[in-house]
C-alpha positions as CSV (number, residue, x, y, z in Angstrom):
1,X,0.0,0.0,0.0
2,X,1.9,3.3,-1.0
3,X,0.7,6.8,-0.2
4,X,-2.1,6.6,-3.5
5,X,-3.2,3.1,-2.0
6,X,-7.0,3.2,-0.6
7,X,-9.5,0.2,0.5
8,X,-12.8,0.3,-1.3
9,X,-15.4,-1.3,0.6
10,X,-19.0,-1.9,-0.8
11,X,-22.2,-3.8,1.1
12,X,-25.1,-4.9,0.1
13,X,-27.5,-6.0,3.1
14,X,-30.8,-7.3,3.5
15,X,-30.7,-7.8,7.7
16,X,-31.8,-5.1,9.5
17,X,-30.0,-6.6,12.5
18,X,-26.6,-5.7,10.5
19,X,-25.7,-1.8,11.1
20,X,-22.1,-2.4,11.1
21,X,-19.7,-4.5,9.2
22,X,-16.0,-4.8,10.5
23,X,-12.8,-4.4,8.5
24,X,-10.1,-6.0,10.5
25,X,-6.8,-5.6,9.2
26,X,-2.5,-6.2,10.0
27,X,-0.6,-4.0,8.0
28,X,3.2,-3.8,8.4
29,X,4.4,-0.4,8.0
30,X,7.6,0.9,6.2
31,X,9.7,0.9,9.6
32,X,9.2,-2.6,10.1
33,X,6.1,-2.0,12.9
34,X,2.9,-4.2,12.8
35,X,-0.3,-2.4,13.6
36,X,-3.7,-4.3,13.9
37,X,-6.7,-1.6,12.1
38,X,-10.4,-1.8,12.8
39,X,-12.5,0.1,10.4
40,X,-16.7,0.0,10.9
41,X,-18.8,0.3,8.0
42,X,-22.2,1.4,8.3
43,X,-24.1,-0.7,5.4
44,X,-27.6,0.0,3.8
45,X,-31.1,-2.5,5.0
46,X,-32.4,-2.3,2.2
47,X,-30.1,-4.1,0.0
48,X,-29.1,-1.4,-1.8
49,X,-25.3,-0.7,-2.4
50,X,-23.1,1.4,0.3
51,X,-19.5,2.6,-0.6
52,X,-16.4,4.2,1.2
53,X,-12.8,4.8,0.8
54,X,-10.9,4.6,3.7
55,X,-6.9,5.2,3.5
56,X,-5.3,3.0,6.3
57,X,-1.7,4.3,5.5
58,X,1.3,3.3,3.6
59,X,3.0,-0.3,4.5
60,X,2.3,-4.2,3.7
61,X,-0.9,-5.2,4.0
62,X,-0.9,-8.7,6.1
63,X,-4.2,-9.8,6.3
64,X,-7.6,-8.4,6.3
65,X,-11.1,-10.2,7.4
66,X,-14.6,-8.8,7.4
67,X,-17.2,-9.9,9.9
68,X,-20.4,-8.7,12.1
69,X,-19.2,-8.9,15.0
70,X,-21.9,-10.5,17.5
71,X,-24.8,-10.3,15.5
72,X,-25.8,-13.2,13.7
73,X,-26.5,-12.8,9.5
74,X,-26.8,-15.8,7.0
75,X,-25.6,-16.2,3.9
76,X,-27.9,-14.4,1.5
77,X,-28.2,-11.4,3.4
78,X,-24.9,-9.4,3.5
79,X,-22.7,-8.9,0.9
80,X,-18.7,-7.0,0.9
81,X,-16.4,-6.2,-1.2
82,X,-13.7,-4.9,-0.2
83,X,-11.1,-3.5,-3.0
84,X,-7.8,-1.8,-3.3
85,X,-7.9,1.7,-4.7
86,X,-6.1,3.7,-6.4
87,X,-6.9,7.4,-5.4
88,X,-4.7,9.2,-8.1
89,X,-6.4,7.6,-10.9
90,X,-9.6,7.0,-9.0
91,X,-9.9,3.0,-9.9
92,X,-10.8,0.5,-8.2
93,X,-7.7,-2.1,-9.0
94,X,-8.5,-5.7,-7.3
95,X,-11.1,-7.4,-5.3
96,X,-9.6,-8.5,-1.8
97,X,-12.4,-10.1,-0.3
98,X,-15.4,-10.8,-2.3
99,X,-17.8,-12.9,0.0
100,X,-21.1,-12.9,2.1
101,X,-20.8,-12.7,5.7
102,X,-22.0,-15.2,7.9
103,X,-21.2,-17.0,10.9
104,X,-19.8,-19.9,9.6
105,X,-17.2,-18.5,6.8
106,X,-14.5,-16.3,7.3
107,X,-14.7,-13.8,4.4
108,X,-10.6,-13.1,4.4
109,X,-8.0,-11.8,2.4
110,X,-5.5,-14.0,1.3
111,X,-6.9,-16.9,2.6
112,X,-10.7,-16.3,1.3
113,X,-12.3,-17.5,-1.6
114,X,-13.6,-14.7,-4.7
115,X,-17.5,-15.4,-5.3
116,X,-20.3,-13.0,-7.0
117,X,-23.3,-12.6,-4.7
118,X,-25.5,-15.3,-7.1
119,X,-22.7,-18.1,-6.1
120,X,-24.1,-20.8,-4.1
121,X,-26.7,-21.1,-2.2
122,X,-29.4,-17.8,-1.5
123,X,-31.3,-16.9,2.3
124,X,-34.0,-19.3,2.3
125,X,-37.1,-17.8,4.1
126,X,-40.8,-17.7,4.3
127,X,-42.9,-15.0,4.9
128,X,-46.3,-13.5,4.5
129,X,-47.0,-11.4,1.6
130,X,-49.7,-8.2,0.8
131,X,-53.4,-9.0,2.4
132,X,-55.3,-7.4,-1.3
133,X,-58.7,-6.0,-0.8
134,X,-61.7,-7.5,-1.3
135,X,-62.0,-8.5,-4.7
136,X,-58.5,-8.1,-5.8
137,X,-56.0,-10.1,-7.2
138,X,-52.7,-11.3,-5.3
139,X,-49.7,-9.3,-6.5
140,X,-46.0,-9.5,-5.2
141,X,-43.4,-7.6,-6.9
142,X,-39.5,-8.7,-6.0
143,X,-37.8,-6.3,-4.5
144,X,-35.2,-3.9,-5.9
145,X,-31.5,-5.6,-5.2
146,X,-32.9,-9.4,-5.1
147,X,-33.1,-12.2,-7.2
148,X,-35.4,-14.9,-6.0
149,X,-35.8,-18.2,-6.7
150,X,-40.0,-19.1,-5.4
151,X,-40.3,-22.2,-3.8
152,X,-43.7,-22.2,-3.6
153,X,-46.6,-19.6,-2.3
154,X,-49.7,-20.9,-0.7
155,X,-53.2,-18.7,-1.6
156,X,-56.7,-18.8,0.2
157,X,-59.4,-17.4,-1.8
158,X,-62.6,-16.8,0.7
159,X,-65.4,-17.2,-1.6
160,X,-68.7,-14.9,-1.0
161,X,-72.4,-15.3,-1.2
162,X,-71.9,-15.9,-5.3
163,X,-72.2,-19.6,-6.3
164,X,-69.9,-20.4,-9.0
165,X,-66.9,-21.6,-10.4
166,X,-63.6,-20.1,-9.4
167,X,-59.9,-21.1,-10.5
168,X,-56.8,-19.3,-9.5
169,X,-54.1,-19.3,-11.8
170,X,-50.7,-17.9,-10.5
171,X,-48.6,-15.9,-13.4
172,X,-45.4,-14.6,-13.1
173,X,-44.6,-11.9,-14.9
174,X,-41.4,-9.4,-15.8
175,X,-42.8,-6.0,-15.2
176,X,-44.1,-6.1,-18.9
177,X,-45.2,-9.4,-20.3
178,X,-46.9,-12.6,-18.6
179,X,-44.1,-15.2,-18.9
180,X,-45.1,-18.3,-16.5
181,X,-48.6,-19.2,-16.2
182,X,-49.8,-22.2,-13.7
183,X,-53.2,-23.4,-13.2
184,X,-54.8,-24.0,-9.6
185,X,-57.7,-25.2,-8.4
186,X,-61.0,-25.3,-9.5
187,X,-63.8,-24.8,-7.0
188,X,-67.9,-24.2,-6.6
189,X,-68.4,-22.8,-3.1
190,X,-69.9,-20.7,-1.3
191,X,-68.6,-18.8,2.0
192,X,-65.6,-21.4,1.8
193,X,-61.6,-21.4,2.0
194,X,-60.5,-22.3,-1.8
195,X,-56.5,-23.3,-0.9
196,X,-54.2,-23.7,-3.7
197,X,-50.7,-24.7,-2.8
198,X,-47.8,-23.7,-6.3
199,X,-44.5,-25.6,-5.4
200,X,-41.1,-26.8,-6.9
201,X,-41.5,-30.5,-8.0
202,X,-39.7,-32.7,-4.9
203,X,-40.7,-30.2,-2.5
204,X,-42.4,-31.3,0.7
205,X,-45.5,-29.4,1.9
206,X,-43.9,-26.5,3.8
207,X,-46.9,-25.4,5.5
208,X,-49.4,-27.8,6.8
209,X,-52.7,-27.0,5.7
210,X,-55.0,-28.7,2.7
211,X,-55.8,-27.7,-0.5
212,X,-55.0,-28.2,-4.1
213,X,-51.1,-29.0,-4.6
214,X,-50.0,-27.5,-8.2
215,X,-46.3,-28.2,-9.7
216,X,-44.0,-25.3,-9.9
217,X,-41.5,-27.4,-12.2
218,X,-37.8,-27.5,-10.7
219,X,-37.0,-24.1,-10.4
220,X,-38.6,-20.8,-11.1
221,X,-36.3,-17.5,-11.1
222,X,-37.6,-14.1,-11.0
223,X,-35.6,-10.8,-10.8
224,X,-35.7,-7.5,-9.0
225,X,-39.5,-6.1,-10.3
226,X,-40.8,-9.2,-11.6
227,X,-44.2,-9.8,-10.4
228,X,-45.4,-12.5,-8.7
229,X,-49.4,-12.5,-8.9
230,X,-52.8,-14.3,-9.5
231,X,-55.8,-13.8,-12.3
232,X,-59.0,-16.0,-10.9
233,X,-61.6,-16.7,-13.3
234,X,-64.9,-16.3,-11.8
235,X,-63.8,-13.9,-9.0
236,X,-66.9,-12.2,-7.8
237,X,-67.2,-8.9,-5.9
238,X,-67.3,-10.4,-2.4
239,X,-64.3,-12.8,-2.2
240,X,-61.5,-12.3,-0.4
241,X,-57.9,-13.6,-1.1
242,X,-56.2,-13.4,2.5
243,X,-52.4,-12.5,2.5
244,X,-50.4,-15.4,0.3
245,X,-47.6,-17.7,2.0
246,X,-44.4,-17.3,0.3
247,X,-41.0,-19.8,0.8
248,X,-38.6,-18.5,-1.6
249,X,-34.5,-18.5,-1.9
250,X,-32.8,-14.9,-2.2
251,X,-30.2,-13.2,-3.6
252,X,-28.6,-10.0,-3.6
253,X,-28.5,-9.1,-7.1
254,X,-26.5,-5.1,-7.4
């Protein structure tokens, strides 16, 4: 590192747990010392990129790790890279560390390994999407920053006074065009739960309650702004879709 010689660092983060990432470093410096450096980086929540250059003086740089500290991420949700920088000509030169964070791998320079935030495997989670209102479709649109791979997403249509047919077809589609169609279950009711269960082919039933099982195919990818959402023929102006049941694997995608 001579007197030119900066450390890029960049995060993306998903956790709202995370507020700071640690740079620890050992640089030796020209006289022949060995100083230990701790810089805290204060990323984004909402995966969305965060930069700084920090100049930790002129020497040998050792070895530098990044962590949390205490609080607990999992892979998927916190992305660094951390760069050396050339501030005369204002380039970024090398990646040091390239790597999520979590509390099982050491993202470390030398000894680390280079990945891109769409190696290996994503944060698999569940949650509950958008409760529409009453006679409106299901509509989930991936987040800006993500890349999700859907698992599956349970709906529950509650059918009003009408009597009639209703199916709900899940679509996905990329902000423009309907890509992916899949067809659920048909059902004549009245004042009833209609469940329809979309998942990945070989995937167990996630969350234990009945209805119609429908086959996702092996994997289904959607980006940042895709929309995951539902067109139900026969959808009269008294049913109610309660908030849908998503499992999906994430990404950060900058």
């Amino acid at each position: 590192m001579d007197d030119t010689d900066r450390l890029q660092i960049t995060s993306y983060n998903s956790n709202a747990n995370i507020t700071q990432i640690f740079i620890r470093y050992k640089l030796m410096l020209l006289n022949g010392d060995i100083i230990n450096g701790d810089i805290i980086h204060v990323p984004n929540t909402n995966r969305s990129a965060k930069t700084e250059i920090q100049n930790i003086g002129q020497g040998w740089l050792r070895f530098l790790s990044v962590d949390t500290g205490s609080v607990s991420t999992k892979r998927g949700q916190t992305f660094c890279v951390v760069k050396q920088f050339d501030a005369k000509s204002n380039t970024a030169l090398f990646n040091l560390v390239s790597h999520y964070i979590d509390n099982s791998n050491a993202s470390a320079w030398p000894y680390g390994i280079l990945e891109s935030p769409l190696d290996g495997q994503g944060f698999i989670r569940s949650f509950v999407g958008t409760n529409p209102a009453v006679a409106t479709e299901i509509t989930e649109t991936v987040p800006t920053g993500a890349r999700w791979r859907l698992k599956s997403i349970v709906t529950n249509l509650l059918t009003g006074a009408a009597f009639g047919g209703r199916t709900t077809t899940l679509i996905i589609n990329d902000g423009t065009n309907d890509i992916l169609t899949f067809l659920g279950e048909n059902a004549n009711a009245i004042l009833s739960n209609i469940f329809s269960r979309f998942q990945e082919r070989g995937q167990t039933n996630n969350i234990a309650i009945g209805g119609d099982v429908e086959n996702l195919g092996h994997e289904v990818i959607v980006f940042a702004g895709w929309i995951i959402k539902t067109s139900t023929s026969g959808l009269q102006g008294d049913d109610d879709y309660a908030a849908p049941i998503l499992y999906i694997e994430e990404w950060l995608e900058p």
